[in-house]
ROPA-780914 format. One record per residue (C-alpha): x, y, z. Coordinates in steps of 0.02 Angstrom, whole numbers, plus 50000, padded with zeros to 5 digits. Layout:
BEGIN
XYZ
...
REM end
This chain:
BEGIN
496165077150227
496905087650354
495715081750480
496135063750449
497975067150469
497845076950630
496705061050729
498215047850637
499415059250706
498615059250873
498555039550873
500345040150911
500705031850757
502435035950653
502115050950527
503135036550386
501805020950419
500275036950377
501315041550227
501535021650196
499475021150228
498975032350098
500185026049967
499535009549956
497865016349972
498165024149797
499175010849727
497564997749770
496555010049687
497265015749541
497884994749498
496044989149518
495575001549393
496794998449271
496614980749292
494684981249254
494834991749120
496364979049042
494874964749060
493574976249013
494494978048848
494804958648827
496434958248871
496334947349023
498194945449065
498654962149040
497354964449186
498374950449283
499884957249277
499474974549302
498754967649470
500324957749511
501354974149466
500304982749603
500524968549723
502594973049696
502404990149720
501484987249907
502814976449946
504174987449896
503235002949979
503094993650126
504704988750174
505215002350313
503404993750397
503974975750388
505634979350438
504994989850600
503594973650611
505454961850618
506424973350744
504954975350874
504664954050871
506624953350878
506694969151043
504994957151113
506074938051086
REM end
């Protein structure tokens, strides 16, 4: 882990976009899971809408990215 954090850090890339990174690594992980298990079980929309709770969650985590995405295309226009 430590090794992958020092060549991001290297890359000249914001320590909060990593931080973003590797949360919505483990959000993506841990909502397929409980998604497949939900339709494992039979219960087919509670597998839906654990996936679109996950789906909120990146957007919500990703904010601070988007907004930085906006200003640059705003600084570039």
């Amino acid at each position: 882990m430590e090794e992958i954090k020092n060549i991001l850090s290297s890359s000249n890339i914001p320590e909060s976009y990593i931080s973003v990174l590797f949360k919505s690594i483990g959000i993506c992980c841990i909502t397929h899971i409980s998604s497949e298990i939900c339709r494992d079980s039979g219960e087919a929309a509670m597998g839906a809408a654990a996936e679109l709770w996950g789906r909120g969650a990146l957007i919500a985590i990703s904010m601070p990215v988007i907004k930085g995405f906006i200003e640059l295309v705003g600084s570039i226009m």
